[in-house]
ZAKOL-664141 format. One line per 3 residues: number of its first residue (from 1); their letters; for each residue x, y, z of N, C-alpha, C, O, CB. Coordinates in steps of 0.05 Angstrom, whole numbers. Glycine has a CB too. Example, Ala and Ser with C-alpha at 12.3 -4.5 7.8 and 13.67 -1.06 7.14 Angstrom:
# ZAKOL-664141
1) AS) 264:-114:156:246:-90:156:264:-66:156:285:-66:169:226:-89:181; 257:-45:142:273:-21:143:258:1:157:268:23:161:282:-12:114 .
This chain:
# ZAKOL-664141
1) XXX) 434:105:504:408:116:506:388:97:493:391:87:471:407:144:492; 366:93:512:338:69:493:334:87:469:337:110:462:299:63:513; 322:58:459:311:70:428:280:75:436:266:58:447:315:42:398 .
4) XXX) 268:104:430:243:109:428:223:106:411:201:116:411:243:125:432; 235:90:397:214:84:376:186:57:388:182:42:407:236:72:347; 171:65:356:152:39:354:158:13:367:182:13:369:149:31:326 .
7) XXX) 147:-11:378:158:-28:384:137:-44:368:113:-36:368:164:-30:411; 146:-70:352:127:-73:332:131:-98:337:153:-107:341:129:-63:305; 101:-117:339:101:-145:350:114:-156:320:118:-147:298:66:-160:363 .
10) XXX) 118:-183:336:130:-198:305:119:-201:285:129:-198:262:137:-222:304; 84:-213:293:74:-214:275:64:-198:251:54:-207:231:65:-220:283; 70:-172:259:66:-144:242:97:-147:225:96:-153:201:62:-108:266 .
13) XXX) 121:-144:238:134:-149:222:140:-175:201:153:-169:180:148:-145:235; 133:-193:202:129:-223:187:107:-213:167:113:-214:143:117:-251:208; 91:-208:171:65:-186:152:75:-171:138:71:-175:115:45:-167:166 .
16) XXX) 92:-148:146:106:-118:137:128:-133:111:134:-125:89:128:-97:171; 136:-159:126:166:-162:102:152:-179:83:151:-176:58:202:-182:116; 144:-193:92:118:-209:61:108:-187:44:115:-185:20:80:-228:73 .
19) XXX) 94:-172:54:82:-147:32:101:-142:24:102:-151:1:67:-121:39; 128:-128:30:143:-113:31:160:-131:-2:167:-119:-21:157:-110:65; 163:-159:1:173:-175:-20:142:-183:-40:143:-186:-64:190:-206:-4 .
22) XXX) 126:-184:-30:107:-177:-50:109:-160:-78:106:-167:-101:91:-167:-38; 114:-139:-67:118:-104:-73:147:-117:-99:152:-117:-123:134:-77:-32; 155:-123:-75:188:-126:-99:178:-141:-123:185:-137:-146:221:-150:-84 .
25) XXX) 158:-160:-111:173:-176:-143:142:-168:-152:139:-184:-171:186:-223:-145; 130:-161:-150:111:-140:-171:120:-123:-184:108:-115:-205:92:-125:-162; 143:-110:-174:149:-92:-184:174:-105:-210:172:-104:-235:157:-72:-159 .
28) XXX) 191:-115:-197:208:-132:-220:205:-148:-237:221:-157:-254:222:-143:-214; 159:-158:-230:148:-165:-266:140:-137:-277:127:-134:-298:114:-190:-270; 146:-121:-265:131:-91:-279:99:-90:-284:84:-78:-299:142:-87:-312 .
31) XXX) 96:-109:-261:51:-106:-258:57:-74:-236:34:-64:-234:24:-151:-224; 72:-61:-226:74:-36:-212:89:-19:-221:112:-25:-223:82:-38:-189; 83:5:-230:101:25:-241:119:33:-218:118:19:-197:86:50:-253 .
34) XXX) 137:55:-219:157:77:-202:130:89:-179:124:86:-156:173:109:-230; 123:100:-199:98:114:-167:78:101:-156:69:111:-136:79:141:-172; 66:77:-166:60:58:-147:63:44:-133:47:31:-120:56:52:-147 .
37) XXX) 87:46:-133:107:22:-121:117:52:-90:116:51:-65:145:8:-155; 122:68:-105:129:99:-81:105:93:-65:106:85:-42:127:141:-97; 87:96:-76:58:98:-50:54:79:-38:44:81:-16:28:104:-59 .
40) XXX) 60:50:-50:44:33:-28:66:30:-14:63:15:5:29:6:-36; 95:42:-18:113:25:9:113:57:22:131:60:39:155:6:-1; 93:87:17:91:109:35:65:94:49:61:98:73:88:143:22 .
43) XXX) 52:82:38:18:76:57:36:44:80:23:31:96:-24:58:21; 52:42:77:61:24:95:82:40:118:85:31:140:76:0:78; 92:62:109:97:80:136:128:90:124:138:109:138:97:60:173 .
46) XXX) 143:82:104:163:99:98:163:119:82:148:123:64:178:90:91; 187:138:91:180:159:77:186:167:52:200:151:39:187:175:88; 179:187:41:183:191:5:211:185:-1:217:175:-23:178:226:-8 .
49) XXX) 227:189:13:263:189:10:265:164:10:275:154:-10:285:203:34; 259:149:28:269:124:42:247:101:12:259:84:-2:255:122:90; 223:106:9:216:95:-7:228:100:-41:234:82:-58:192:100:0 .
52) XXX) 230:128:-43:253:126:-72:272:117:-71:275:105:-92:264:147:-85; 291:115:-56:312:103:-54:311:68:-54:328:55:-66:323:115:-31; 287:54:-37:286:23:-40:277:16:-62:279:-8:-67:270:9:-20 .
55) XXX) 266:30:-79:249:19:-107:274:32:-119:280:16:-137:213:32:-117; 287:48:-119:312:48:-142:336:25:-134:356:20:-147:330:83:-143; 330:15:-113:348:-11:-105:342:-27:-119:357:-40:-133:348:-24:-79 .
58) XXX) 310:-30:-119:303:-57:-132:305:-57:-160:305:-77:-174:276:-66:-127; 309:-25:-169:304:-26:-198:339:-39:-206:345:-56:-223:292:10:-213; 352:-29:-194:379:-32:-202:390:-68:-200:410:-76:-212:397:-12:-179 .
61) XXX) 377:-82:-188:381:-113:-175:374:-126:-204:355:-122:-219:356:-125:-145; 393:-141:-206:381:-159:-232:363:-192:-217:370:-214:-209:418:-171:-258; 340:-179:-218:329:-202:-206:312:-230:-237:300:-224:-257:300:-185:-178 .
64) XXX) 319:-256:-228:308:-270:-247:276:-285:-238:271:-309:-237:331:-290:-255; 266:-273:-234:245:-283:-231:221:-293:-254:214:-280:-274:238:-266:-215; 210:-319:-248:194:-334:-265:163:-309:-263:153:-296:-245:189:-373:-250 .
67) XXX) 159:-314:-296:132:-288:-285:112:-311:-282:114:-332:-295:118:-257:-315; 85:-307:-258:71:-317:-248:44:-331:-267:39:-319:-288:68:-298:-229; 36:-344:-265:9:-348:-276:-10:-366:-268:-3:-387:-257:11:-353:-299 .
70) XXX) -38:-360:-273:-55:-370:-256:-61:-371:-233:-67:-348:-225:-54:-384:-256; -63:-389:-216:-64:-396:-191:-57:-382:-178:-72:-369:-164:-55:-413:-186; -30:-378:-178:-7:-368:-163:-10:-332:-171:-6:-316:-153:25:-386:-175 .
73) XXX) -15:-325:-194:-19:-300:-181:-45:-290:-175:-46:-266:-169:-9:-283:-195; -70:-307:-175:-93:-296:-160:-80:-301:-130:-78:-283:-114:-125:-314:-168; -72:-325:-124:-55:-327:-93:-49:-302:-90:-63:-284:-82:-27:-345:-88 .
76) XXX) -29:-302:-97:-10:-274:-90:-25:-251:-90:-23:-237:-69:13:-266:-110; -38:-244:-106:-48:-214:-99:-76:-220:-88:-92:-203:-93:-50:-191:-126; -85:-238:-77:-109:-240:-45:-89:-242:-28:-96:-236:-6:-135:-270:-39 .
79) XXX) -64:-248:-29:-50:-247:1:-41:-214:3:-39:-202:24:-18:-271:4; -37:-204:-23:-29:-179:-21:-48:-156:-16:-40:-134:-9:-17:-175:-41; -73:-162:-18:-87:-146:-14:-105:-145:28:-116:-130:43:-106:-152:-41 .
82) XXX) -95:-171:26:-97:-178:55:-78:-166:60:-81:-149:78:-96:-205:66; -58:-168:52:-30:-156:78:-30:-127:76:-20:-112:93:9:-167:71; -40:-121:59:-43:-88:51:-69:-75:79:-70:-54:93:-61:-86:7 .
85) XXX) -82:-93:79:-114:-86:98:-95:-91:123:-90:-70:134:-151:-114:95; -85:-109:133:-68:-118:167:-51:-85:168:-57:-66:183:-36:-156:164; -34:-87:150:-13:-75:160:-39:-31:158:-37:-14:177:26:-85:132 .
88) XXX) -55:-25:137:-65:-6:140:-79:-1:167:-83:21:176:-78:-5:121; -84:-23:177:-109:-20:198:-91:-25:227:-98:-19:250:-138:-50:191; -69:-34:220:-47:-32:249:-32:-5:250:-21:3:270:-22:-57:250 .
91) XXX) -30:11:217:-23:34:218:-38:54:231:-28:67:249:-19:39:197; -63:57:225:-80:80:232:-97:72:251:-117:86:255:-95:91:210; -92:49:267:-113:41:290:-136:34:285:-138:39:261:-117:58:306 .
94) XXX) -160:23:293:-189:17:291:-204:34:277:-217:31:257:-201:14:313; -201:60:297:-229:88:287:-216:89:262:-228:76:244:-234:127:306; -191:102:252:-181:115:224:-190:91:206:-204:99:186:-144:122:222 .
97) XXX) -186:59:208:-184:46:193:-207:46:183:-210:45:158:-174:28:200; -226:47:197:-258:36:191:-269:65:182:-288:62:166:-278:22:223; -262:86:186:-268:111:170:-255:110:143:-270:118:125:-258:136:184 .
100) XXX) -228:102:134:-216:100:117:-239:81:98:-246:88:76:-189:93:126; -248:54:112:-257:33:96:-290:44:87:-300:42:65:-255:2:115; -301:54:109:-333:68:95:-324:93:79:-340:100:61:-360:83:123 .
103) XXX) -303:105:82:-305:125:65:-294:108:38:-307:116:19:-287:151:75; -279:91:32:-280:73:1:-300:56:-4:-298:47:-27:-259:54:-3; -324:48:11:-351:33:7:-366:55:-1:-378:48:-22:-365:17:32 .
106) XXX) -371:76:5:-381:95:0:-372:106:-30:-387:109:-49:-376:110:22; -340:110:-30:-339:119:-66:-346:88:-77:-362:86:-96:-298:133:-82; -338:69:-70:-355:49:-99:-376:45:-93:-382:26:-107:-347:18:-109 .
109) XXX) -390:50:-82:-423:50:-85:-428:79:-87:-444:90:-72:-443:35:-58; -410:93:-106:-417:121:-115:-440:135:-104:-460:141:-116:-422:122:-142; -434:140:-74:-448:155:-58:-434:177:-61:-448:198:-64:-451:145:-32 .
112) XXX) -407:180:-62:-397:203:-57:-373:209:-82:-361:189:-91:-386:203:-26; -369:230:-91:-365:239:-124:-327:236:-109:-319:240:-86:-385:284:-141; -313:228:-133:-282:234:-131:-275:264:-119:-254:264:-107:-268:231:-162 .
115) XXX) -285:281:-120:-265:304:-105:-277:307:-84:-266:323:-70:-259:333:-118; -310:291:-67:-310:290:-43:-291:272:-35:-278:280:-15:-333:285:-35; -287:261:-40:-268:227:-26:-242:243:-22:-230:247:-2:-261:191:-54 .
118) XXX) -236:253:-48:-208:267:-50:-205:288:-19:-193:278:0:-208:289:-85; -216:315:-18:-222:333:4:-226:316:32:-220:324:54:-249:352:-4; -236:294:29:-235:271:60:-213:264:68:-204:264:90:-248:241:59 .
121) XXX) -201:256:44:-179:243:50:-154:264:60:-141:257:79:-173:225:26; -147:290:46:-140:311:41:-140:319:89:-125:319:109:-166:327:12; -160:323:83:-168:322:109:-166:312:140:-171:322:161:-180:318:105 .
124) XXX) -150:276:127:-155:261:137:-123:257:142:-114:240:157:-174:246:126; -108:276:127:-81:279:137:-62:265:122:-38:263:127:-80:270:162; -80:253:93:-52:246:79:-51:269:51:-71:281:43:-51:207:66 .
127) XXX) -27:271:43:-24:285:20:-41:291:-11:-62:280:-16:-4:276:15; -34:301:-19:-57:305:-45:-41:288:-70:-51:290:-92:-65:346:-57; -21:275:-69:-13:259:-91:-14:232:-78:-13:214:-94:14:266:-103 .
130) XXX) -16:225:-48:-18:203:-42:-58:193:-40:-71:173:-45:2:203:-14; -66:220:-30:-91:214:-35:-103:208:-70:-120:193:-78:-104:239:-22; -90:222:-80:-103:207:-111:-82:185:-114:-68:200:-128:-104:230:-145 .
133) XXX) -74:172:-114:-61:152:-111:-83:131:-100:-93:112:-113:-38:158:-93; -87:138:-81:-105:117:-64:-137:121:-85:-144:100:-97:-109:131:-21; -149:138:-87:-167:145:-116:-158:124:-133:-172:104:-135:-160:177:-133 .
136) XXX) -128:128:-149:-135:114:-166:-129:84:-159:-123:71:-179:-124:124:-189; -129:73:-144:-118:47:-132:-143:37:-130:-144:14:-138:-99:47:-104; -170:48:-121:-198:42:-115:-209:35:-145:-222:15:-152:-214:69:-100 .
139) XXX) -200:61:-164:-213:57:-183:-209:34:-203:-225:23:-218:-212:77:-193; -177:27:-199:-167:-3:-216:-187:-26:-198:-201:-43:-209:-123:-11:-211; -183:-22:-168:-194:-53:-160:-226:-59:-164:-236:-82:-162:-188:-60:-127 .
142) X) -245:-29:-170:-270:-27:-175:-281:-27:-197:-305:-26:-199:-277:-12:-167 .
């Protein structure tokens, strides 16, 4: 029987696994807690199970990694915040993306108060712990 799933060009996947190792080794300098690390690999499309389970993988891995400095981690997190924008905006298509993005220009140019943004988002079909999640993710980068 075909598989009915997504069919996902390469280049989304080459994008998806860079973030995706991004994620890891942010997380294995501990710049990402347990539930931030849960949300941004749920805002990339897995689910709560599938995401607790890969971050308790990683937690369990004895990884040796050099911790970053300078250069290299302003690099890294502009590539991460790029790959974060590709892969959101290939998730939710054009219209969602660009509603998603005026509705966060809008809370930092405090047009609109945290529990409007919150009830938008609410609205907008993601959860109420992933939506403050995304709240507070605005509020660290603002």
């Amino acid at each position: 029987m075909p598989d009915k799933g997504k069919i996902m060009s390469q280049t989304y996947y080459e994008r998806q696994s860079k973030l995706l190792n991004l994620y890891r080794e942010s997380f294995a300098r501990k710049e990402m807690n347990l539930i931030e690390t849960v949300t941004a690999l749920r805002m990339m499309g897995f689910s709560e199970a599938i995401a607790i389970n890969r971050v308790n993988e990683w937690e369990t891995q004895f990884d040796t990694h050099v911790f970053e400095i300078g250069k290299a981690k302003k690099a890294n997190l502009k590539q991460q915040i790029s790959l974060e924008k590709y892969v959101l905006r290939m998730r939710l298509g054009k219209r969602y993306y660009d509603e998603y993005m005026l509705l966060r220009s809008k809370y930092m140019q405090k047009e609109l108060s945290k529990e409007d943004v919150l009830k938008k988002l609410i609205q907008s079909g993601y959860s109420l712990e992933l939506s403050k999640c995304i709240l507070n993710k605005w509020e660290i980068e603002g």
